[in-house]
BAVO-43425 format. One record per atom (N, C-alpha, C): residue in one letter; x, y, z negated. Coordinates in steps of 0.02 Angstrom, whole numbers, plus 32768, in hexadecimal, padded with zeros to 4 digits. Each point is the difference from the previous one (the first is absolute). Example, Ala and Ser with C-alpha at 12.3 -4.5 7.8 and 13.67 -1.06 7.14 Angstrom:
a82947EE47E7A;a7FD3803B8000;a802D803C8000;s7FEE80358024;s802A803B7FFD;s7FD980377FDB;
***
This chain:
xA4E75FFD7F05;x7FE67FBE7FF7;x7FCE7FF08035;x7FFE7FB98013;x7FCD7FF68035;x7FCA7FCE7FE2;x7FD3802C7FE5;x7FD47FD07FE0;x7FB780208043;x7FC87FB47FE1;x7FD38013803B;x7FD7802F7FE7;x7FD3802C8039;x7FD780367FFB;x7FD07FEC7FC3;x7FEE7FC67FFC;x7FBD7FF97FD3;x801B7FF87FBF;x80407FDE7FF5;x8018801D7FC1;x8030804D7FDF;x7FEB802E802E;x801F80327FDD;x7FC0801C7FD5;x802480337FD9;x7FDA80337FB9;x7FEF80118046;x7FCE80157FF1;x7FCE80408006;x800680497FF4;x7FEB80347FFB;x800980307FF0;x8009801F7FB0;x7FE07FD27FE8;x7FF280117FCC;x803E7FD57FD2;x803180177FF0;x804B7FEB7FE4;x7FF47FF47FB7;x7FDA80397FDE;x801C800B7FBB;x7FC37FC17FE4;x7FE37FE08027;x7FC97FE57FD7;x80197FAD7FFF;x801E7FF08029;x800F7FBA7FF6;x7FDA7FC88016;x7FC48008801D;x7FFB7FD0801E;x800F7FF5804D;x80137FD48002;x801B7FE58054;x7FCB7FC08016;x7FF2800C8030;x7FCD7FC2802B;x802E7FD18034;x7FEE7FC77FDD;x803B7FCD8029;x7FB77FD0802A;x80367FDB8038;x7FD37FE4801E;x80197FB07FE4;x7FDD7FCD7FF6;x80097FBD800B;x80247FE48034;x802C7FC67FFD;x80417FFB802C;x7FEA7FB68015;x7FED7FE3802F;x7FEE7FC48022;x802D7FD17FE5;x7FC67FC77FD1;x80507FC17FFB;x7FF67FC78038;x80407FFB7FF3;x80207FE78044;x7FE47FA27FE5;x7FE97FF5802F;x7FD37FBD8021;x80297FC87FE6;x7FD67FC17FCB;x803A7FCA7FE8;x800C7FD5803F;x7FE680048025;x80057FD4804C;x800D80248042;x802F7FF78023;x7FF880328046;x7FFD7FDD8025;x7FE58021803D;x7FF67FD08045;x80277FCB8002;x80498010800B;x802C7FD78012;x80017FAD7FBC;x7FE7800E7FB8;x80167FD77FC3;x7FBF7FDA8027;x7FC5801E801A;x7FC17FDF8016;x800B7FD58037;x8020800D8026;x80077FE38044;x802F7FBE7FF1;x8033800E7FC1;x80227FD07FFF;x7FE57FC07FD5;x7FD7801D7FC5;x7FE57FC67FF6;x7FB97FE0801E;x7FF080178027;x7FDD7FD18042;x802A7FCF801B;x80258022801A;x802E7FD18039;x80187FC27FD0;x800780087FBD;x80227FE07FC6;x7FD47FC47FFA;x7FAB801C7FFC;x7FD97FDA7FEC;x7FFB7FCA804B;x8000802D8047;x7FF17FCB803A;x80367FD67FFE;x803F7FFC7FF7;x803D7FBF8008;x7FEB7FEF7FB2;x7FF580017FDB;x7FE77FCD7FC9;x7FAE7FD88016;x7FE880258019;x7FAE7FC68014;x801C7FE28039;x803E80098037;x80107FE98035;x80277FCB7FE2;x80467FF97FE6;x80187FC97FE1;x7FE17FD77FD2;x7FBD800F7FF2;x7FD87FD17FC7;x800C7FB78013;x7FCF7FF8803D;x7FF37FC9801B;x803A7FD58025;x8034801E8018;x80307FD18014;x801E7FE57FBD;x7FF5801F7FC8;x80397FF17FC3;x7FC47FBB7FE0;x7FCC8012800B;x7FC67FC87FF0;x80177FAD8020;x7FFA80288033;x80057FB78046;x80587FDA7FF1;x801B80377FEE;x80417FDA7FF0;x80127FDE7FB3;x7FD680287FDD;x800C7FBF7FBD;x7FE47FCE8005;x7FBA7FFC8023;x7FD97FC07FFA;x802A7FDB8033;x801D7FF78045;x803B7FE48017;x803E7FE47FC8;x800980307FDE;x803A7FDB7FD0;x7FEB7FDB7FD6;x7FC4800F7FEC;x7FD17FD37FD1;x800E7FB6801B;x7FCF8007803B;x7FF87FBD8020;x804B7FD9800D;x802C802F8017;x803E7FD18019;x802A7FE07FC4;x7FF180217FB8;x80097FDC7FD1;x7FDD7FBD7FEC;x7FC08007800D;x7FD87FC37FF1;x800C7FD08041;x8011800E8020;x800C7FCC8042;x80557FF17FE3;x8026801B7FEB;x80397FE37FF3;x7FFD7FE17FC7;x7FD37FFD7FC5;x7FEC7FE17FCE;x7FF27FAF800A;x7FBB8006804B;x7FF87FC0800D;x80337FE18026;x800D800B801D;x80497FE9803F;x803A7FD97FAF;x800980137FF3;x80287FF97FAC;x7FE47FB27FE6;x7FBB80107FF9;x7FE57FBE7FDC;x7FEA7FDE8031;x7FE87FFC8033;x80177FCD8040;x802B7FDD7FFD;x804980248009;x803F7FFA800C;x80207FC47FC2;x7FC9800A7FBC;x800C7FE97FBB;x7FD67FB2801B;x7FDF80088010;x7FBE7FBF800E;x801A7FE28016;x802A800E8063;x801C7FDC8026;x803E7FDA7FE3;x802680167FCE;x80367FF57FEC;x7FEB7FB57FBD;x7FCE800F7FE2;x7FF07FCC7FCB;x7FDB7FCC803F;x7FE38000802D;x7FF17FC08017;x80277FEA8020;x803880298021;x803C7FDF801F;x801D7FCD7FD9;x801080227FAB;x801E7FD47FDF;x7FD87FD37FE5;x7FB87FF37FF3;x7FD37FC58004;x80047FD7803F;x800F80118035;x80117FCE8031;x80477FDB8006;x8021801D7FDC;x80507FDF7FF5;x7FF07FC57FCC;x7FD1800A7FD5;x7FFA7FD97FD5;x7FD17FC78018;x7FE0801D8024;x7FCB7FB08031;x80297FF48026;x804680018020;x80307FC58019;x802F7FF57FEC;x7FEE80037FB7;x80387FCE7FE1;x7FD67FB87FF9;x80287FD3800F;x7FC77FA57FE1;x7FFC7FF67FBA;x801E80147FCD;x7FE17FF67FCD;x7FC780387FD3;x8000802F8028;x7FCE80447FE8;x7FC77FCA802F;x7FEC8003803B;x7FD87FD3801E;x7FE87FC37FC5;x80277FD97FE8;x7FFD7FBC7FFF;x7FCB80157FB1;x801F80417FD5;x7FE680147FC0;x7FC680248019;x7FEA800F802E;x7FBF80197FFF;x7FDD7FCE801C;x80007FD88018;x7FD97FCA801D;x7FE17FD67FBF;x8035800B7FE0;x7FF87FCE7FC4;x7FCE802F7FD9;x800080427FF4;x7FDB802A7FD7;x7FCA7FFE8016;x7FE78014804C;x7FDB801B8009;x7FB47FB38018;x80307FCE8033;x7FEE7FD18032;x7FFC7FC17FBE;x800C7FFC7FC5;x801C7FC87FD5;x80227FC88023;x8037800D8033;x80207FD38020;x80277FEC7FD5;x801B7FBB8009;x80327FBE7FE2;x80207FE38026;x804B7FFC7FDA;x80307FDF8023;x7FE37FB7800C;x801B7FDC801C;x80067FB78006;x80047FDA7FCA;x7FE37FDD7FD7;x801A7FE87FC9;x7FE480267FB8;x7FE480278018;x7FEA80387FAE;x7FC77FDA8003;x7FDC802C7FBB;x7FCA7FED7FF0;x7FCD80427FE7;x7FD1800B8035;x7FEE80457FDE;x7FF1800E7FCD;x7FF580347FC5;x7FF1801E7FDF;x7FCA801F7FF8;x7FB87FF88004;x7FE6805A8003;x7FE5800F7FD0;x7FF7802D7FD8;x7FE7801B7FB4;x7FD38020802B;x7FB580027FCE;x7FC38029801F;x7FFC80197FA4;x7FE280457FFF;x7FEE80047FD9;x7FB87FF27FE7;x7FE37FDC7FD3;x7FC27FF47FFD;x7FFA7FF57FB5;x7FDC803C7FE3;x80037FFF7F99;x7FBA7FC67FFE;x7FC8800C802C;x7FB07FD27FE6;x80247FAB8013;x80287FF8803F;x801A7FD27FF4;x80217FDE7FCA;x803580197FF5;x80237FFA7FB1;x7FDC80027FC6;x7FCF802F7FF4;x7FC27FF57FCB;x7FE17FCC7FE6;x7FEB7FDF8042;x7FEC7FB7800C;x80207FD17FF9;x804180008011;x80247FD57FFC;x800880057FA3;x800C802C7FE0;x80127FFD7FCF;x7FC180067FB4;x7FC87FED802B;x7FD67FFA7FDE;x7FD680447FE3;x800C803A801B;x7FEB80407FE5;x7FD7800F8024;x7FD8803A7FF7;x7FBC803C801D;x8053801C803C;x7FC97FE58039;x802D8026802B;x800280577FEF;x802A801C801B;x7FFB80527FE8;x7FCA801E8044;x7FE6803D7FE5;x7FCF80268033;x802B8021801F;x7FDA80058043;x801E802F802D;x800880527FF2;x80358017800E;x8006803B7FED;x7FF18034801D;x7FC6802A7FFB;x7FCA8029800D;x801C802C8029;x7FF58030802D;x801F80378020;x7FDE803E7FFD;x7FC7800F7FE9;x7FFD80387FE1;x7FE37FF67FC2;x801480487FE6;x8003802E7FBE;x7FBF7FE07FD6;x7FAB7FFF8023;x7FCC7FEE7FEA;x800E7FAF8003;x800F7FEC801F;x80097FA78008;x80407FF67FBF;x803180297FD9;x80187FEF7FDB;x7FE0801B7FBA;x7FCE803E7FFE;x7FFC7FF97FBF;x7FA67FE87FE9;x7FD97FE48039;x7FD37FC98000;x801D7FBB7FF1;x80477FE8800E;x80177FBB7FF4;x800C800C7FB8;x801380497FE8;x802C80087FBD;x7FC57FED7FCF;x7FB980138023;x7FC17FF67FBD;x7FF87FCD800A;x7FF27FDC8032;x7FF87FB37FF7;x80277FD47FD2;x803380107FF2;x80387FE67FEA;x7FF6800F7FB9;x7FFB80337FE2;x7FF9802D7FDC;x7FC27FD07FDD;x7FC97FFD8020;x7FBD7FE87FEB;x80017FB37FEE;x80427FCE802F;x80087FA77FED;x8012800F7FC5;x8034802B7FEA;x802C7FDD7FD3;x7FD380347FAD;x7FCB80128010;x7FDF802C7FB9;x7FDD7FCF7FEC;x7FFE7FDE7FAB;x7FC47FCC7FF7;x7FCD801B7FFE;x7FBB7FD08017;x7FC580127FF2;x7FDE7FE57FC9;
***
């Protein structure tokens, strides 16, 4: 048998004890597992930044094709608002809407709205103006509150 010098018996046979030596354990990492995950780690911190620089590129070229899109949407609705300003009777209906223009021969129309007018006319407490804030409506609410309580 080829066992090593430091584990053979001794002289002494009939007694039974044998002296062993401790056997080196073998390393969870070796040079080579070391070397490789370096190199592993430098092309991962090396490709970081180009992979950075290239999403935010796709980023952007999405949002630039987003706007180009609704541009493209804008140019297209005022095109067709300009088809509609040369036609003569789209013209002739906004003149009339906007300018209160009249044919030859009409007679204008114009309605204003006016309630203190009409109030008056009809013999009533014109109505109050209607408050625009929160404290200006519930100061009008006690006033109101306070005419109509007898004293």
């Amino acid at each position: 048998m080829n066992r090593p010098t430091a584990s053979r018996r001794t002289g002494n046979a009939g007694r039974g004890a044998t002296k062993r030596t401790v056997a080196p354990r073998p390393r969870a990492l070796t040079g080579r597992a070391m070397v490789l995950i370096v190199v592993f780690l430098a092309l991962a911190l090396a490709y970081t930044y180009p992979l950075r620089v290239y999403l935010a590129q796709e980023s952007q070229i999405a949002q630039l094709e987003a706007d180009q899109a609704a541009q493209r949407e804008l140019i297209a609705q005022k095109a067709q608002e300009l088809q509609k300003w040369k036609d003569p009777e789209y013209l002739r209906a906004q003149a009339r809407e906007t300018l209160f223009y009249v044919r030859p021969g009409e007679t204008p129309l114009l309605v204003l709205n006016d309630p203190a007018g009409a109030a008056a006319e009809a013999g009533q407490k014109s109505p109050a103006a209607a408050p625009d804030r929160w404290y200006d409506t519930l100061w009008s609410s006690v006033r109101a509150a306070d005419a109509e309580s007898p004293n």
